[in-house]
Biopython code that builds the backbone (N, CA, C, O; Angstrom):
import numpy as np
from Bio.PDB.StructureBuilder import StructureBuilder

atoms = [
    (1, "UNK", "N", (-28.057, -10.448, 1.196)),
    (1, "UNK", "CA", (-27.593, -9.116, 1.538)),
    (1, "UNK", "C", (-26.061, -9.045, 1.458)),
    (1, "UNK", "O", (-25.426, -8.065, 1.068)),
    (2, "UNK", "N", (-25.517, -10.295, 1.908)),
    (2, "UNK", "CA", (-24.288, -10.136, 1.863)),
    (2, "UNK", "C", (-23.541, -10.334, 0.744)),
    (2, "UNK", "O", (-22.400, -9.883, 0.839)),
    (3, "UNK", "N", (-23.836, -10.906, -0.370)),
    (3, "UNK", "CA", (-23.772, -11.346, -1.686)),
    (3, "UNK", "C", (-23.925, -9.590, -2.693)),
    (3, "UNK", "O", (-23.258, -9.462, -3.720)),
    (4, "UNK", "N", (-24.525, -8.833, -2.375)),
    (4, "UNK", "CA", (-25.165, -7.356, -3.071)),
    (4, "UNK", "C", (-23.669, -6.927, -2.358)),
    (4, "UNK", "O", (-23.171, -5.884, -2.782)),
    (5, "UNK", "N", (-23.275, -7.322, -1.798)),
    (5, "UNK", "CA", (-21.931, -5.863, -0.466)),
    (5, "UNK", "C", (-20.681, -6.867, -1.606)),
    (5, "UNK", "O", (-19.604, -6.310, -1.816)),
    (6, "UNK", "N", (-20.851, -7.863, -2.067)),
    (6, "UNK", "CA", (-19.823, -8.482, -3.200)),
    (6, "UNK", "C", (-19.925, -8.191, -4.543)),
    (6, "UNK", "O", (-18.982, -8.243, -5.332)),
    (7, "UNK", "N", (-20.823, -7.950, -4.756)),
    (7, "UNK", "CA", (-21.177, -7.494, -5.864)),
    (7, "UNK", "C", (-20.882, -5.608, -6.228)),
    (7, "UNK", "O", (-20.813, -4.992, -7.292)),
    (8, "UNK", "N", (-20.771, -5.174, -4.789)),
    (8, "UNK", "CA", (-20.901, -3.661, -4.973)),
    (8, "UNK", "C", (-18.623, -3.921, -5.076)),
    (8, "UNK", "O", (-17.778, -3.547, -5.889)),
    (9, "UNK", "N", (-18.572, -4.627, -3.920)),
    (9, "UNK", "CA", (-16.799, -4.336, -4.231)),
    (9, "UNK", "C", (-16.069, -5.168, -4.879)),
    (9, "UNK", "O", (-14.977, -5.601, -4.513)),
    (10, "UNK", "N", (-16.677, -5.437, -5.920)),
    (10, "UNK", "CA", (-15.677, -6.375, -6.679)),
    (10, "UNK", "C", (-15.390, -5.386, -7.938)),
    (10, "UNK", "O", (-16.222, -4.479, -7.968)),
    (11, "UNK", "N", (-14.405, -5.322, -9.012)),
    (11, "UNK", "CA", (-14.203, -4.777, -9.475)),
    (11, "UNK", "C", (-14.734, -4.347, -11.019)),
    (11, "UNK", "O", (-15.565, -5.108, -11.516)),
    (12, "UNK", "N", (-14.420, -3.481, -11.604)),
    (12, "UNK", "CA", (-15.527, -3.194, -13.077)),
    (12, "UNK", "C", (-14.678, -4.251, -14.069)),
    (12, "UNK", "O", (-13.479, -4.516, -13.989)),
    (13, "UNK", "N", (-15.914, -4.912, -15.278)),
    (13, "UNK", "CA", (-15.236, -5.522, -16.195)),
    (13, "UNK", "C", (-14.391, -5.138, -16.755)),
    (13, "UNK", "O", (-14.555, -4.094, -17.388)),
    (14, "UNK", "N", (-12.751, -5.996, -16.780)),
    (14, "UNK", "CA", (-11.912, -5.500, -17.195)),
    (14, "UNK", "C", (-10.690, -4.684, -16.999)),
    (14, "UNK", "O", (-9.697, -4.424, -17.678)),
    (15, "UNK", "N", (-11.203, -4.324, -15.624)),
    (15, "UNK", "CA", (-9.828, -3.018, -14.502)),
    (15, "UNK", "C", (-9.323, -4.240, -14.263)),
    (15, "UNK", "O", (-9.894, -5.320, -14.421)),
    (16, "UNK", "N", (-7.540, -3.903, -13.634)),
    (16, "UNK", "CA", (-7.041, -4.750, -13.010)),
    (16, "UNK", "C", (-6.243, -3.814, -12.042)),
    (16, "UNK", "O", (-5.521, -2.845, -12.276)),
    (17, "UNK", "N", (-6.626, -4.446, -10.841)),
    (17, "UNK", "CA", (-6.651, -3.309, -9.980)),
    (17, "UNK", "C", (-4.787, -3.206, -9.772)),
    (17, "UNK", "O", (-4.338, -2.065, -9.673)),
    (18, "UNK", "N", (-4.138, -3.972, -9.735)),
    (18, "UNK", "CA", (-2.610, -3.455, -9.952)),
    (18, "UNK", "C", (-2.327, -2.434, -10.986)),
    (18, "UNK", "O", (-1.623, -1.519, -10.557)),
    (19, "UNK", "N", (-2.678, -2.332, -12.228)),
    (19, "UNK", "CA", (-1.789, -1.222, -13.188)),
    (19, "UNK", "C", (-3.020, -0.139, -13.280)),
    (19, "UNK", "O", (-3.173, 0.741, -14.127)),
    (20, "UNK", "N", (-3.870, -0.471, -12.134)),
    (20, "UNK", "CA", (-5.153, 0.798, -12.416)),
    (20, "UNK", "C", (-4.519, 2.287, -11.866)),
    (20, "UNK", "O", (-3.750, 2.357, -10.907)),
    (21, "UNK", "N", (-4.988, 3.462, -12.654)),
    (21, "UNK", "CA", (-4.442, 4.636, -12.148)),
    (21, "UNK", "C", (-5.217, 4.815, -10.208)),
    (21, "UNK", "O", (-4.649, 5.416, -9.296)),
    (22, "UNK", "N", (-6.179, 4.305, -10.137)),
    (22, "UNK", "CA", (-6.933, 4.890, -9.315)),
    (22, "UNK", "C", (-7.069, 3.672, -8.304)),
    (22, "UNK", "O", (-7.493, 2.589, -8.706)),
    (23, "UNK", "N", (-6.623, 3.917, -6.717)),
    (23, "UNK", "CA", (-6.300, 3.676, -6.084)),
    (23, "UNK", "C", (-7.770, 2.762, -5.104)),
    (23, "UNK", "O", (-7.868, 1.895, -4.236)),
    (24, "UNK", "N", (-8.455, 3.420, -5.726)),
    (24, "UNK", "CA", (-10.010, 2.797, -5.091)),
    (24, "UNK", "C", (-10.374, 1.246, -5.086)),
    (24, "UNK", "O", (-11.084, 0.597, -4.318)),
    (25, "UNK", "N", (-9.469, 0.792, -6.476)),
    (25, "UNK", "CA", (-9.976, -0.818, -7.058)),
    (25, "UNK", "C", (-9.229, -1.672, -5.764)),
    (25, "UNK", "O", (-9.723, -2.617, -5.149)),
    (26, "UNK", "N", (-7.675, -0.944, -5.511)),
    (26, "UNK", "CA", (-6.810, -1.715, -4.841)),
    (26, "UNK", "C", (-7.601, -1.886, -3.628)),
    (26, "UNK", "O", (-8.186, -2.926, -3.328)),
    (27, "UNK", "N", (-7.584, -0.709, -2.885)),
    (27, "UNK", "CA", (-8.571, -0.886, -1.428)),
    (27, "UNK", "C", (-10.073, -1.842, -1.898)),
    (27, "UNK", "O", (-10.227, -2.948, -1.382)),
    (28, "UNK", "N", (-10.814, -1.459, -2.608)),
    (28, "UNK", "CA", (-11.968, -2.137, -2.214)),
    (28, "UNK", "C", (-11.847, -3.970, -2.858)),
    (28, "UNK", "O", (-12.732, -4.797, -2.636)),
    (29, "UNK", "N", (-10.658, -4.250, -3.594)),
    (29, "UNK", "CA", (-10.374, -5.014, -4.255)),
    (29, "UNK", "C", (-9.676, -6.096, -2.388)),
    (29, "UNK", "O", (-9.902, -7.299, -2.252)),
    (30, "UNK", "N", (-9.004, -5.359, -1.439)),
    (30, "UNK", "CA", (-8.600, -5.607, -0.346)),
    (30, "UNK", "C", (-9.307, -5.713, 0.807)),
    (30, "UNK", "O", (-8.952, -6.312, 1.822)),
    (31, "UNK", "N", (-10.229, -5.168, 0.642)),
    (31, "UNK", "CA", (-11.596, -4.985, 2.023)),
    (31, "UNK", "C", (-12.468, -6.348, 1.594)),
    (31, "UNK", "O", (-13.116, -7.048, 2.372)),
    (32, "UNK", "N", (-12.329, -6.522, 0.295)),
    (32, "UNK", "CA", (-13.087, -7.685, -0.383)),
    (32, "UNK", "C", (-12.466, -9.160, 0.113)),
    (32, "UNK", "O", (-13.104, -10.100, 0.586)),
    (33, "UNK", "N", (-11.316, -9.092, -0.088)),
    (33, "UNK", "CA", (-10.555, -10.068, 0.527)),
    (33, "UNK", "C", (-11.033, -10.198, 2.279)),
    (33, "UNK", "O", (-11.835, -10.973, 2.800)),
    (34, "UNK", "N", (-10.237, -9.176, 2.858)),
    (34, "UNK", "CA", (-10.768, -9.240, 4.379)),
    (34, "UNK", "C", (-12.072, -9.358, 4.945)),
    (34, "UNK", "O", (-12.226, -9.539, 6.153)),
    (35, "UNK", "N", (-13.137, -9.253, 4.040)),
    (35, "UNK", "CA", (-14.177, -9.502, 4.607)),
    (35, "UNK", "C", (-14.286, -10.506, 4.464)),
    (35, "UNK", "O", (-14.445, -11.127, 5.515)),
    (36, "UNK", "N", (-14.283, -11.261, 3.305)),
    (36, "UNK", "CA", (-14.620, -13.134, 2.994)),
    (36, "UNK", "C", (-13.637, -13.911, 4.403)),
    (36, "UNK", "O", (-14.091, -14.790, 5.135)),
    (37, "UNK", "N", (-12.485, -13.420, 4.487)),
    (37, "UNK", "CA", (-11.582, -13.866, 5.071)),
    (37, "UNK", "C", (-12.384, -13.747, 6.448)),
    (37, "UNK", "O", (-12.500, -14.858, 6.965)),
    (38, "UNK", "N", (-12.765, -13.080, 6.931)),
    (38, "UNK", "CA", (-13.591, -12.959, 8.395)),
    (38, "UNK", "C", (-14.895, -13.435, 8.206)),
    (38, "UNK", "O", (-15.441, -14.109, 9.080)),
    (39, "UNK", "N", (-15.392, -13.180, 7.255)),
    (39, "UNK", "CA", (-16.804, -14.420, 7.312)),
    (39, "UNK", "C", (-16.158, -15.893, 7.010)),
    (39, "UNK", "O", (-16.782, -16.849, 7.468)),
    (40, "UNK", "N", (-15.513, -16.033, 6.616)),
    (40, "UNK", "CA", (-14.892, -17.609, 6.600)),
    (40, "UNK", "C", (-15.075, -18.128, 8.375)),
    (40, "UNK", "O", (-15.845, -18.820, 9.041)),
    (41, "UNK", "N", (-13.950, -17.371, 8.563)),
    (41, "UNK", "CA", (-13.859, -17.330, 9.781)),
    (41, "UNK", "C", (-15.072, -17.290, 11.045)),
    (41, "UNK", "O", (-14.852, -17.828, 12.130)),
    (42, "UNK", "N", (-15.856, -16.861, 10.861)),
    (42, "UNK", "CA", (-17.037, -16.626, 11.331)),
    (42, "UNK", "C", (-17.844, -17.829, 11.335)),
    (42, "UNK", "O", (-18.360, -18.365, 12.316)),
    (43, "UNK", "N", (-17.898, -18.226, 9.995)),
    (43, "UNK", "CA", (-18.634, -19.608, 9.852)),
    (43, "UNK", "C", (-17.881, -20.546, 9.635)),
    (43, "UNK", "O", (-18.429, -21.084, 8.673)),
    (44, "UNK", "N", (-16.653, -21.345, 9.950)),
    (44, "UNK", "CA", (-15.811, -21.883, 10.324)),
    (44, "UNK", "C", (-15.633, -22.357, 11.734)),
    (44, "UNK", "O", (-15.457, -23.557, 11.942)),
    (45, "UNK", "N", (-15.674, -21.349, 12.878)),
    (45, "UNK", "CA", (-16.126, -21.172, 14.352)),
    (45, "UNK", "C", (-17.233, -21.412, 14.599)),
    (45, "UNK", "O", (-17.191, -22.300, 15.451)),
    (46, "UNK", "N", (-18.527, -21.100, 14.319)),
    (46, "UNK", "CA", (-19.485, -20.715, 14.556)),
    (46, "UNK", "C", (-20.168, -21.440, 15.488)),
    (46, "UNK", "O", (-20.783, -21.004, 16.461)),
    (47, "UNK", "N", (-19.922, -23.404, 14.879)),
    (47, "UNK", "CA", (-20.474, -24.116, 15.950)),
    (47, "UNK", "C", (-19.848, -24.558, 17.289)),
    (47, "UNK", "O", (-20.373, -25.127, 18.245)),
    (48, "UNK", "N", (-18.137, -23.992, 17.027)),
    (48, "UNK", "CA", (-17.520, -24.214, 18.745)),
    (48, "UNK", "C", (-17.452, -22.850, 19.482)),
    (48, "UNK", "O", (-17.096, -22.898, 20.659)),
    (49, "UNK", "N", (-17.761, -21.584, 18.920)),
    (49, "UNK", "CA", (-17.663, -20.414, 19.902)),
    (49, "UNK", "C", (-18.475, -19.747, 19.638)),
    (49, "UNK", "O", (-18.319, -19.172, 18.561)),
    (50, "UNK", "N", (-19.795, -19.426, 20.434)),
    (50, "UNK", "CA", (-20.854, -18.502, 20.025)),
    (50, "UNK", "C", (-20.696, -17.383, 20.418)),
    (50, "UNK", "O", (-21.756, -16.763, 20.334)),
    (51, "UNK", "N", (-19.485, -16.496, 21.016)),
    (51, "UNK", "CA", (-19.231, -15.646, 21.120)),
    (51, "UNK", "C", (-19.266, -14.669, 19.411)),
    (51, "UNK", "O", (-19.706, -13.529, 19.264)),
    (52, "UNK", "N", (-18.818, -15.333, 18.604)),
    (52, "UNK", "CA", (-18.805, -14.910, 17.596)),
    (52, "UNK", "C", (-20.155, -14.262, 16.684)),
    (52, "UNK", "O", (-20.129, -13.427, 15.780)),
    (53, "UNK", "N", (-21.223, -14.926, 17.240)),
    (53, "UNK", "CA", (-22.210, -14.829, 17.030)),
    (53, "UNK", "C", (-23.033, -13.478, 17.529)),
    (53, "UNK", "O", (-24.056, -12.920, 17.132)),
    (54, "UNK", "N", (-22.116, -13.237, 18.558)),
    (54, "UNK", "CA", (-22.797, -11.989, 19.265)),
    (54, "UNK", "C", (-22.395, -10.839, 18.402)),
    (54, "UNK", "O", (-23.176, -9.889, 18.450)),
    (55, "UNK", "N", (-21.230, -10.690, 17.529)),
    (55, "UNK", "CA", (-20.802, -9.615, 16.763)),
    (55, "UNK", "C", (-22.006, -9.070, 15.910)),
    (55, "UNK", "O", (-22.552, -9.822, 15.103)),
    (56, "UNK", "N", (-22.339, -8.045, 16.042)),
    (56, "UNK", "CA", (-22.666, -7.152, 15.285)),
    (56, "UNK", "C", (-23.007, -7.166, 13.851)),
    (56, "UNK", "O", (-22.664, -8.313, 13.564)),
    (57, "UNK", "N", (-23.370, -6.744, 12.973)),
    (57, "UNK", "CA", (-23.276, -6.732, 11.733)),
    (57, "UNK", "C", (-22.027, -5.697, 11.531)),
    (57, "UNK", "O", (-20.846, -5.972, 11.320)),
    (58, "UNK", "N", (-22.828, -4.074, 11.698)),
    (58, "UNK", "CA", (-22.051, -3.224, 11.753)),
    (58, "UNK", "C", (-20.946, -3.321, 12.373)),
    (58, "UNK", "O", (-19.975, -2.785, 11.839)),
    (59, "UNK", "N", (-20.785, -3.922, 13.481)),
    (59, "UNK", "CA", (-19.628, -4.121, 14.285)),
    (59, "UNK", "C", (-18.305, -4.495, 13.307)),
    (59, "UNK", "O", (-17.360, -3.804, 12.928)),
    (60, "UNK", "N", (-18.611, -5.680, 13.108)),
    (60, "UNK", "CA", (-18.022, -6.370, 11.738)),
    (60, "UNK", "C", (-17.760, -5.329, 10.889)),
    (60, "UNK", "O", (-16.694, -4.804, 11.210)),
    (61, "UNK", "N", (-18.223, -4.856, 10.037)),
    (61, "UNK", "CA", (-17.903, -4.123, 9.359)),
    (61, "UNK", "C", (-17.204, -3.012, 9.246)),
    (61, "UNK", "O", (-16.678, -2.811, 8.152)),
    (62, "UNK", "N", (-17.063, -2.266, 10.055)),
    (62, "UNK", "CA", (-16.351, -1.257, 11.026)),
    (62, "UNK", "C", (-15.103, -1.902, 11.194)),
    (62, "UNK", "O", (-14.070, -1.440, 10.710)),
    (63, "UNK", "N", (-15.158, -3.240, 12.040)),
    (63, "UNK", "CA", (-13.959, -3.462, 12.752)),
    (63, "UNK", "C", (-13.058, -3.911, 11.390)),
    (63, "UNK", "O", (-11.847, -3.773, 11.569)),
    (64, "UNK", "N", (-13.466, -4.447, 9.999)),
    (64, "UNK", "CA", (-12.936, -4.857, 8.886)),
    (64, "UNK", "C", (-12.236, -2.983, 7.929)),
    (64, "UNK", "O", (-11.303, -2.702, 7.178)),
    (65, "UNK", "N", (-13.192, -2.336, 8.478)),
    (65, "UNK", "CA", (-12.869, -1.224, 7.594)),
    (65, "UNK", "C", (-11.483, -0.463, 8.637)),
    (65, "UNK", "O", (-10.445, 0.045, 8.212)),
    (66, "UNK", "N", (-11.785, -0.568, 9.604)),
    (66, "UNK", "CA", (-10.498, -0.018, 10.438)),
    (66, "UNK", "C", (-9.280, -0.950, 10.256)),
    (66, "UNK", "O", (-8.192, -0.452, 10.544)),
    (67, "UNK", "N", (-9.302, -2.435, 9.750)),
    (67, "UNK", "CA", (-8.135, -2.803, 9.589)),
    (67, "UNK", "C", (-7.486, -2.616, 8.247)),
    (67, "UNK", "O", (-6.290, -2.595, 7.957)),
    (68, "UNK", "N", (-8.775, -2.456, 7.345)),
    (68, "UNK", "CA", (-8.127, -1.978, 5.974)),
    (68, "UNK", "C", (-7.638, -0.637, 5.862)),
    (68, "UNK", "O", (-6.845, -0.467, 4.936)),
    (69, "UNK", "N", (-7.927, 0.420, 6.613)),
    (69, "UNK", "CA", (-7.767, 1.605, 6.442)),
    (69, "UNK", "C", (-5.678, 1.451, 7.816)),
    (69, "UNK", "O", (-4.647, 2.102, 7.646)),
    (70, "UNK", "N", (-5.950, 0.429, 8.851)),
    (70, "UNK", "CA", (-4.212, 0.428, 9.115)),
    (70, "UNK", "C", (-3.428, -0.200, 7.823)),
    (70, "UNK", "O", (-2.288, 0.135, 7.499)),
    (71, "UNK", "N", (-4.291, -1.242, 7.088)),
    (71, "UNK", "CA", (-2.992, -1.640, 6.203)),
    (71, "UNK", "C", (-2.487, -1.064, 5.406)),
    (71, "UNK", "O", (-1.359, -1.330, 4.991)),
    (72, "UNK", "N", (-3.435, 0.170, 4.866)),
    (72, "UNK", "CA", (-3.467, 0.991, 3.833)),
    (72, "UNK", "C", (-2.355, 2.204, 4.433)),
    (72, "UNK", "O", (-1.464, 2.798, 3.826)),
    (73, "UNK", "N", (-2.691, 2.283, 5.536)),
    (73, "UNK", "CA", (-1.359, 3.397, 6.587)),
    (73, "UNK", "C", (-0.516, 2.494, 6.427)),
    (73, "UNK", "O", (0.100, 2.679, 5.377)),
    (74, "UNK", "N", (-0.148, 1.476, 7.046)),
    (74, "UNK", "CA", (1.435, 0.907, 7.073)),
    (74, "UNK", "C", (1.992, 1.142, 5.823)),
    (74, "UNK", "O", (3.131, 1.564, 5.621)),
    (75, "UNK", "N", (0.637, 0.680, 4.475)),
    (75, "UNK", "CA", (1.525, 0.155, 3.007)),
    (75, "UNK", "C", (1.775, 2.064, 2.711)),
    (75, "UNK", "O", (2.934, 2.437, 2.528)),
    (76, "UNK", "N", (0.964, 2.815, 2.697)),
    (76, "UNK", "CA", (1.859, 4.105, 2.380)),
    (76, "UNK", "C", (2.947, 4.860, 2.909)),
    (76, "UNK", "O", (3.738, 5.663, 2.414)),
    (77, "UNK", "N", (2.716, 4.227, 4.425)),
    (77, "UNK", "CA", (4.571, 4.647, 4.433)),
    (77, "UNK", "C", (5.705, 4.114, 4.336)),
    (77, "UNK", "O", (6.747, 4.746, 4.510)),
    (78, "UNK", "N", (5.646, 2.763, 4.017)),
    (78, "UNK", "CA", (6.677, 1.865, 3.686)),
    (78, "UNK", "C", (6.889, 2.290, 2.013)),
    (78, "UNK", "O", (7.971, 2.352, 1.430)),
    (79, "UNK", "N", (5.702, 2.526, 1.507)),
    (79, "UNK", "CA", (5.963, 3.272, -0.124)),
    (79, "UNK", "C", (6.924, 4.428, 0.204)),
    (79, "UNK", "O", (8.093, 4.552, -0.162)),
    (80, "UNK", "N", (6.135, 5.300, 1.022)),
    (80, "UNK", "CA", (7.001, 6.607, 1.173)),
    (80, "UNK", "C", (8.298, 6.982, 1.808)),
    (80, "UNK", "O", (8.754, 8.125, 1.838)),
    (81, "UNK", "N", (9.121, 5.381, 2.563)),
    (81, "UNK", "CA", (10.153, 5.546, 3.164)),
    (81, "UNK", "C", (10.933, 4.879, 1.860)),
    (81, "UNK", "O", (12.074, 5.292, 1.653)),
    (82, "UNK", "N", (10.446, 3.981, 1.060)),
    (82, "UNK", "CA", (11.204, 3.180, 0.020)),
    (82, "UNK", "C", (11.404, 4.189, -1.061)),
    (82, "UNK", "O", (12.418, 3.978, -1.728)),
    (83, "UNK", "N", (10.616, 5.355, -1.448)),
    (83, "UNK", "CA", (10.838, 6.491, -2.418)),
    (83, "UNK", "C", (11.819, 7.802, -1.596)),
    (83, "UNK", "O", (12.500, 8.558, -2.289)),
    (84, "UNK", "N", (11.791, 7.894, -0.538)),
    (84, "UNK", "CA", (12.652, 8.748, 0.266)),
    (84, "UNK", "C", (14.226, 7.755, -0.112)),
    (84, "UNK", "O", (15.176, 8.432, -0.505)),
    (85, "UNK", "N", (14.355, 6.839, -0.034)),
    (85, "UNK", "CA", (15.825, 5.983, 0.452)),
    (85, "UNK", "C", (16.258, 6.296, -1.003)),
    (85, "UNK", "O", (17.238, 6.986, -1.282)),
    (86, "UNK", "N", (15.244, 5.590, -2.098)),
    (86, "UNK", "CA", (15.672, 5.849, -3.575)),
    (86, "UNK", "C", (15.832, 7.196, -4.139)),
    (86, "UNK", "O", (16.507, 7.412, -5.146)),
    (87, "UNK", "N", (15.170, 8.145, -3.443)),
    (87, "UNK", "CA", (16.139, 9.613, -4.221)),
    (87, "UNK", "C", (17.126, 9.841, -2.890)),
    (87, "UNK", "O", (17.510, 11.002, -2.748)),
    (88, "UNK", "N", (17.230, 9.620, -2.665)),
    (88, "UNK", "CA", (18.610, 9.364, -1.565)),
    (88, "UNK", "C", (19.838, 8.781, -2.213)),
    (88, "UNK", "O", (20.927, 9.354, -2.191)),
    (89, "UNK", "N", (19.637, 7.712, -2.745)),
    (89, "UNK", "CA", (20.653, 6.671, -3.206)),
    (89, "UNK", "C", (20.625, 7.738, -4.949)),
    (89, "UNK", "O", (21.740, 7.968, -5.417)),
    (90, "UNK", "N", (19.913, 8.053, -5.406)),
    (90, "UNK", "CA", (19.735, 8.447, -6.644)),
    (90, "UNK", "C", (20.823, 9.808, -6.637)),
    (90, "UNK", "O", (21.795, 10.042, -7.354)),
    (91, "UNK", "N", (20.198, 10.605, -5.475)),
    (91, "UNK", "CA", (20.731, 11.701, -5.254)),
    (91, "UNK", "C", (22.565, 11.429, -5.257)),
    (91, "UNK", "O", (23.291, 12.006, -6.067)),
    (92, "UNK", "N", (22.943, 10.733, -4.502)),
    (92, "UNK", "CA", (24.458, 10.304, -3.948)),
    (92, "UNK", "C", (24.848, 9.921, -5.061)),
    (92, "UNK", "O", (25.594, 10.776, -5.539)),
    (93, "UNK", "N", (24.686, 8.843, -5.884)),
    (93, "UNK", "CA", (25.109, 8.295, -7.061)),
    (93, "UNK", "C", (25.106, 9.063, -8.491)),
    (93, "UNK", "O", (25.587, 8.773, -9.586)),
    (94, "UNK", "N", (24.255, 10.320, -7.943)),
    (94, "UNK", "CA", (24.777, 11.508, -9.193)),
    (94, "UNK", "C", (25.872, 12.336, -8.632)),
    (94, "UNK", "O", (26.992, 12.302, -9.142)),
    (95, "UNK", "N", (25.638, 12.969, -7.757)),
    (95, "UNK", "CA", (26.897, 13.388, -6.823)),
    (95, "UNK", "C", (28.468, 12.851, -7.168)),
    (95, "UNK", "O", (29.493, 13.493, -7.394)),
    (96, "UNK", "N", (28.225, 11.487, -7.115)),
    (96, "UNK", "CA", (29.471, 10.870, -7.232)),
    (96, "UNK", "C", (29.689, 11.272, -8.498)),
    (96, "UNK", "O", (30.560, 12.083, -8.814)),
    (97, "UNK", "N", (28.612, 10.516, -9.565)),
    (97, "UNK", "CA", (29.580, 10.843, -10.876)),
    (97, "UNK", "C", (29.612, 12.239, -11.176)),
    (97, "UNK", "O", (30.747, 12.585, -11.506)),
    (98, "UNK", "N", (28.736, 13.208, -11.181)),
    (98, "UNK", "CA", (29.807, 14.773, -11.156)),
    (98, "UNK", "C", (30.740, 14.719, -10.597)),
    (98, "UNK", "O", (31.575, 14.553, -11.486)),
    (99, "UNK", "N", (31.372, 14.747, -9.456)),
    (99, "UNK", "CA", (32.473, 14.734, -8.547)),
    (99, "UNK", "C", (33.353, 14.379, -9.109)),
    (99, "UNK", "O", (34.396, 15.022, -9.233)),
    (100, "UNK", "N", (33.124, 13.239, -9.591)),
    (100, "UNK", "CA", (34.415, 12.466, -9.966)),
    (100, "UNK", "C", (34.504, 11.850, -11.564)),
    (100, "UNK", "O", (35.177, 10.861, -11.855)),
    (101, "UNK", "N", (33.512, 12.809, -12.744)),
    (101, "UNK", "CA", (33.769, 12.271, -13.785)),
    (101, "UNK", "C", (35.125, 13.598, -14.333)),
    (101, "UNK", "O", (35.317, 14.768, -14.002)),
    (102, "UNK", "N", (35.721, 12.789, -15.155)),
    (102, "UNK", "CA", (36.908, 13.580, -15.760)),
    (102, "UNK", "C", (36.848, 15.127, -16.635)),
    (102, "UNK", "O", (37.680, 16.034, -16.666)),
    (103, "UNK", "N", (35.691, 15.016, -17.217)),
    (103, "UNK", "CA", (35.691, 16.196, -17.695)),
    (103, "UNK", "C", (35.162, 17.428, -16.900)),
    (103, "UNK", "O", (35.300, 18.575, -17.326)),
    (104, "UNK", "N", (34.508, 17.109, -15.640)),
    (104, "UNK", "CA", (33.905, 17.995, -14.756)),
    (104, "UNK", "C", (35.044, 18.218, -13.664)),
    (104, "UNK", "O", (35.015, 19.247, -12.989)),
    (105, "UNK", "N", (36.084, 17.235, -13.474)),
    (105, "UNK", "CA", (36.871, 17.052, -12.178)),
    (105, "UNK", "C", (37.811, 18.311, -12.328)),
    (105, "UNK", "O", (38.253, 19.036, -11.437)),
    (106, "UNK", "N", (38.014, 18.383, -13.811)),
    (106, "UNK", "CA", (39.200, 19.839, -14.573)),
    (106, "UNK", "C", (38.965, 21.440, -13.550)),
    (106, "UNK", "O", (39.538, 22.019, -12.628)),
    (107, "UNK", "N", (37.384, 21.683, -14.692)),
    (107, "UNK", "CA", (37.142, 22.550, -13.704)),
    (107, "UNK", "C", (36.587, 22.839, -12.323)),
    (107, "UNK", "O", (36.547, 23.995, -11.902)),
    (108, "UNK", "N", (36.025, 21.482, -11.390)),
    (108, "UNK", "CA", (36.121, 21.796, -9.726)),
    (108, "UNK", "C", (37.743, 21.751, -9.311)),
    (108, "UNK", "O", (38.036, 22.187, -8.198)),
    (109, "UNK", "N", (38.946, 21.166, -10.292)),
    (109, "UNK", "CA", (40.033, 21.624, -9.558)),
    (109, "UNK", "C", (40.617, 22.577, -9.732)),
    (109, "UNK", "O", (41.245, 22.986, -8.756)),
    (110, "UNK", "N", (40.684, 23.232, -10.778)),
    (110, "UNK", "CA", (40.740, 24.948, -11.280)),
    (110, "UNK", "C", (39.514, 25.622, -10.420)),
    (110, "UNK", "O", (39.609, 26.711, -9.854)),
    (111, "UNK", "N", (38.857, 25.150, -10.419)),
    (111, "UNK", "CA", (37.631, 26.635, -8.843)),
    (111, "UNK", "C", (38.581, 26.588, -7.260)),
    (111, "UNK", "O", (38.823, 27.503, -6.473)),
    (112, "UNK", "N", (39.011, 24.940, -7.217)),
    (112, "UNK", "CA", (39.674, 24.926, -5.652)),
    (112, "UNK", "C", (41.030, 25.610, -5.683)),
    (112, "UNK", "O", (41.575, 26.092, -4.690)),
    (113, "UNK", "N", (41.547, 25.610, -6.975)),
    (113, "UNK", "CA", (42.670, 26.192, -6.848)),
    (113, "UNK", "C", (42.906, 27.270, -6.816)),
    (113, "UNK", "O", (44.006, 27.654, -6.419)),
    (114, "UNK", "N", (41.849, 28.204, -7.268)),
    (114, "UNK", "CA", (41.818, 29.966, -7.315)),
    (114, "UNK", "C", (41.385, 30.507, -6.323)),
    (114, "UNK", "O", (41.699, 31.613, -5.884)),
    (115, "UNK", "N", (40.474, 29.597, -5.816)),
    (115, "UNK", "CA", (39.856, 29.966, -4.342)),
    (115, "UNK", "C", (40.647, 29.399, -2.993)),
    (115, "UNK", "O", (40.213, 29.655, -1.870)),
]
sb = StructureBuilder()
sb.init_structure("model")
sb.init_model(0)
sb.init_chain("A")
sb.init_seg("    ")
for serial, (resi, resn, name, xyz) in enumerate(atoms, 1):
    if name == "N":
        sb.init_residue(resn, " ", resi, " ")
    sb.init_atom(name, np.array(xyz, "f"), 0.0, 1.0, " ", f" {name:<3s}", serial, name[0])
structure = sb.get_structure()
């Protein structure tokens, strides 16, 4: 059963989920990871803490999909603060060179001077 849930999120022949347009390969390409990573874990423990044992199926699964769905929040706003800073810096560094290239500097000092 658990082998069919690997088979459903692993990816189509041939995508690579970095230069893929569609954002689906990355996540389920990542939930894929975190789940092996917690069944490792699971059966790794298993014979010194049977607490582990009491988890759920669904439980598990849930509790794996809520951590993929925070990493997926953290990683889009660290995208979206790193694209805010860069038209920021983009913005300023055109600024400057209008401001201060020579053939534009003529006429902002002929506008300051009439005004």
């Amino acid at each position: 059963m658990i082998h069919d849930w690997f088979e459903q999120l692993e990816l189509p022949p041939g995508e690579n989920f970095i230069y893929s347009d569609n954002s689906l390969y990355f996540s389920t390409f990542s939930f894929s990871i975190l789940l092996h990573l917690v069944l490792f874990l699971f059966h790794s423990f298993h014979c010194r803490y049977t607490f582990f044992v009491q988890i759920s199926h669904t439980h598990l699964v849930l509790l794996i999909s809520f951590i993929s769905f925070l990493f997926f929040l953290v990683l889009s706003l660290v995208i979206v603060f790193i694209i805010i800073i860069l038209l920021l810096r983009v913005h300023s560094f055109l600024y400057n060179i209008l401001s201060s290239s020579f053939p534009l500097s003529i006429p902002l000092s002929l506008f300051s001077y009439l005004s």
